[in-house]
N, C-alpha and C positions, 0 to 999 in steps of 0.2 A: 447605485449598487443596492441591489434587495441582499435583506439581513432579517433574521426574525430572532432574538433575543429570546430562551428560554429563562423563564424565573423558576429557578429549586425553591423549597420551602422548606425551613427549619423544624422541628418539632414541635415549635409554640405555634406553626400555622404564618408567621413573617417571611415575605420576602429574603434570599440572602443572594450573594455575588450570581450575575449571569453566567450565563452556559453556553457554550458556542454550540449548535444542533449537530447531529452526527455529520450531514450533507456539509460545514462549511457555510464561507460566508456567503457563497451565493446557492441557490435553487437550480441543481444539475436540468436541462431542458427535458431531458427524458423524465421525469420524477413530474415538473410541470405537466406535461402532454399525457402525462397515466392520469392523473387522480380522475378527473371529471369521467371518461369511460368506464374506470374500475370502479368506482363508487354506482352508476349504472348501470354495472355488467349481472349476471345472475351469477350468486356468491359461488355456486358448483363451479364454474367456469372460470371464474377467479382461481379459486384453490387448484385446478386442474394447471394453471397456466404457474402457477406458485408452485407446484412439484417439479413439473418442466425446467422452474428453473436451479431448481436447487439441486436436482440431477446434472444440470449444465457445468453447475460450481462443481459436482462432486469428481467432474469429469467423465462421467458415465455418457454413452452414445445417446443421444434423444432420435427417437424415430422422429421422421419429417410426417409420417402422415400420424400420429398419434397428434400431432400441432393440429393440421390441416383438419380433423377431426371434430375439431373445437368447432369450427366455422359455422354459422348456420345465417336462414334468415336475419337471425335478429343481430347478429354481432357478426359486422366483416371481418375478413380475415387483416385488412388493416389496422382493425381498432386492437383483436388480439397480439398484435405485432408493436402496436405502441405500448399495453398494458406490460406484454412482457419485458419490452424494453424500460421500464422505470423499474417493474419488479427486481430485474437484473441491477440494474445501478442500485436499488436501496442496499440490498443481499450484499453488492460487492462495498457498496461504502462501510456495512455495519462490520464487515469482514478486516477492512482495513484501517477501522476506527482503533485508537484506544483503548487498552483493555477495562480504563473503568469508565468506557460505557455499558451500561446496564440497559435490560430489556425495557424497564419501565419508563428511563429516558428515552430510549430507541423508539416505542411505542408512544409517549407522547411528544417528541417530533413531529414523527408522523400525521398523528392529528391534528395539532397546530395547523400543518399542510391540508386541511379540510381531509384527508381521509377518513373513512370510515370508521370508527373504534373496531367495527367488529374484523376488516381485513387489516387494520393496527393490528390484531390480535397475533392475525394471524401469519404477518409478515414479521412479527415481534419472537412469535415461536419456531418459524424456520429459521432466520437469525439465530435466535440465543436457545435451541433445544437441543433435543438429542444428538442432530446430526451434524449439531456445529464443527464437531472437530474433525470428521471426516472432509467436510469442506473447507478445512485449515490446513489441514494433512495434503491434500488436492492442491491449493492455491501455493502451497510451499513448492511443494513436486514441481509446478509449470510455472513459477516465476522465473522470469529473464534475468540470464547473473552474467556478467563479466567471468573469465579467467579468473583463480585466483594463483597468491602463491602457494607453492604447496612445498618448495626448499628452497635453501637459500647457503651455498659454501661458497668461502673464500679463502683468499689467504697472499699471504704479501711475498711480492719480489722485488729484486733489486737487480736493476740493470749494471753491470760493470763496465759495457761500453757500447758506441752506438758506433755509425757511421760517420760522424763529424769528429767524435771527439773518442779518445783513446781508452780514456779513465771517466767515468761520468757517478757510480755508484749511489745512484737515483732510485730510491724504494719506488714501489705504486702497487695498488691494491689489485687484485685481478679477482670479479666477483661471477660466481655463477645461477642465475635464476631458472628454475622451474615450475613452469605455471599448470594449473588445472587438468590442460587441456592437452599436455604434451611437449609443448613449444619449450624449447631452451636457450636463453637468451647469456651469451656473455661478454662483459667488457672490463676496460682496465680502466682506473683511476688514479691520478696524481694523489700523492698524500696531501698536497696544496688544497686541489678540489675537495678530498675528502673531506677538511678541514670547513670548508664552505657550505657545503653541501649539510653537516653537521651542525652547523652555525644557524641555517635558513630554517633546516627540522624546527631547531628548538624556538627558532623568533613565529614561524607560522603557530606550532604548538603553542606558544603564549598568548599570539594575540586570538586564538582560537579561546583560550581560558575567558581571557577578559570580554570578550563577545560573549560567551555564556553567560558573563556574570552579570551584564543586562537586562533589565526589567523585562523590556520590550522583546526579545527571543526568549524569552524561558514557555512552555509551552503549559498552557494553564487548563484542565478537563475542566 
């Protein structure tokens, strides 16, 4: 397992607790496969490939031949296609990091990663500039969500008698859901099960607490 251990530094200039890098604990493959071409690319054509993407994020249409355009002698359209591809994974990891990662840990991540300080710079200020929030606002818009609920009525009856038996006056709950999305879901519940069902909430809910309150999951920037 590759890990690369950032060290913060205190005010007196010492070592203090490590930092886990924005990337996690391994080196996403696309981020590998960038650096060595983007560190040899001509820095225009980096930056051209860096606007490309952060139009991608913002959800904006990218023309195909404004990419295609990039192309020349010196840089195939392969090596453009892997650069953007890491470009895009850094943008989207700093997007779904943590909000106290900071530009200047973002940035020297990155160089840790032998990039460049000067496109550190520059992948440091698409990340964390101006137009971050419009590519927050974007990445909210198109993430993938389940149904939710959206109401939730009930309310109890009592059966006074069934087919077997004459007299039976047996409560049970009769709940009705409605999700997100339209769908209406309903069914009826023993006041038995309800009792159960009531029971399991609270036992899952606790052993959820006590998992929290473990060293080892609490999540440390």
């Amino acid at each position: 397992m590759s890990m690369i251990q950032v060290m913060a530094q205190t005010q007196s200039g010492g070592p203090r607790a490590d930092r886990t890098p924005f990337y996690g604990m391994r080196i996403p493959e696309d981020i590998k496969k960038m650096v060595k071409p983007a560190n040899a690319m001509d820095k225009t054509v980096f930056r051209k490939l860096l606007q490309l993407a952060v139009k991608h994020l913002e959800s904006v249409d990218v023309d195909e031949e404004e990419f295609l355009s990039l192309g020349s002698d010196k840089v195939a359209l392969e090596t453009l296609r892997c650069v953007l591809s890491g470009i895009l994974t850094c943008l989207r990891l700093a997007v779904r990091a943590p909000s106290s990662l900071k530009a200047d840990a973002y940035k020297a991540d990155l160089i840790e990663l032998k990039v460049l300080p000067e496109l550190a710079t520059d992948l440091s200020k698409a990340a964390f500039g101006s137009r971050r929030e419009t590519v927050d606002d974007a990445a909210m818009a198109n993430r993938v969500r389940l149904p939710h609920l959206q109401s939730f009525r009930w309310r109890v009856d009592v059966s006074i008698s069934t087919s077997a038996l004459n007299r039976t006056m047996e409560p049970s709950i009769l709940a009705e859901l409605t999700l997100s999305n339209g769908k209406v879901t309903t069914f009826e519940v023993p006041v038995s099960k309800f009792h159960e069902l009531r029971y399991n909430v609270a036992y899952v809910l606790r052993e959820m607490d006590n998992l929290e309150q473990r060293n080892i999951l609490k999540v440390q920037d």
